[in-house]
N, C-alpha and C positions, 0 to 999 in steps of 0.2 A: 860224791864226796864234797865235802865242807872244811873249809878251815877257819876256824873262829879266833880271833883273835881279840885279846883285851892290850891294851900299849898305851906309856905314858899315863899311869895312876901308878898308886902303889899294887904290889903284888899282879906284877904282869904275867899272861900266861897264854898258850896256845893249844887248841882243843883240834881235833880232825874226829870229825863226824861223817856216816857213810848212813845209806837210808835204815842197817842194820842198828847201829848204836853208836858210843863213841869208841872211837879204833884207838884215840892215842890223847892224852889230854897231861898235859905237863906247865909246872909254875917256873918261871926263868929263875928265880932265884934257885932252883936246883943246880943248876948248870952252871951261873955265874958266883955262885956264892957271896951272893951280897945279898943281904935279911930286906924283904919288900922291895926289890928291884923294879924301878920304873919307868924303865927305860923299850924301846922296843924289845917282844921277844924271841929275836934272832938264834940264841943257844937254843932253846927250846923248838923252834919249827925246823933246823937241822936234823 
């Protein structure tokens, strides 16, 4: 497994890759509600 992570740009977000495909891939503004969050993305890899 893999976790890919994009942090500090706009529209941050966290991917989990396994050798099958990707398992779980999410943009943090879902979670935080803030449009282009840029922050690390902590809600998302929860």
């Amino acid at each position: 497994m893999i976790l890919g992570l994009s942090a500090f740009y706009h529209d941050s977000a966290a991917a989990l890759v396994s050798a099958d495909g990707i398992v779980f891939a999410a943009a943090e503004e879902r979670f935080s509600r803030r449009k282009h969050d840029d922050g690390f993305p902590g809600l998302a890899v929860r």
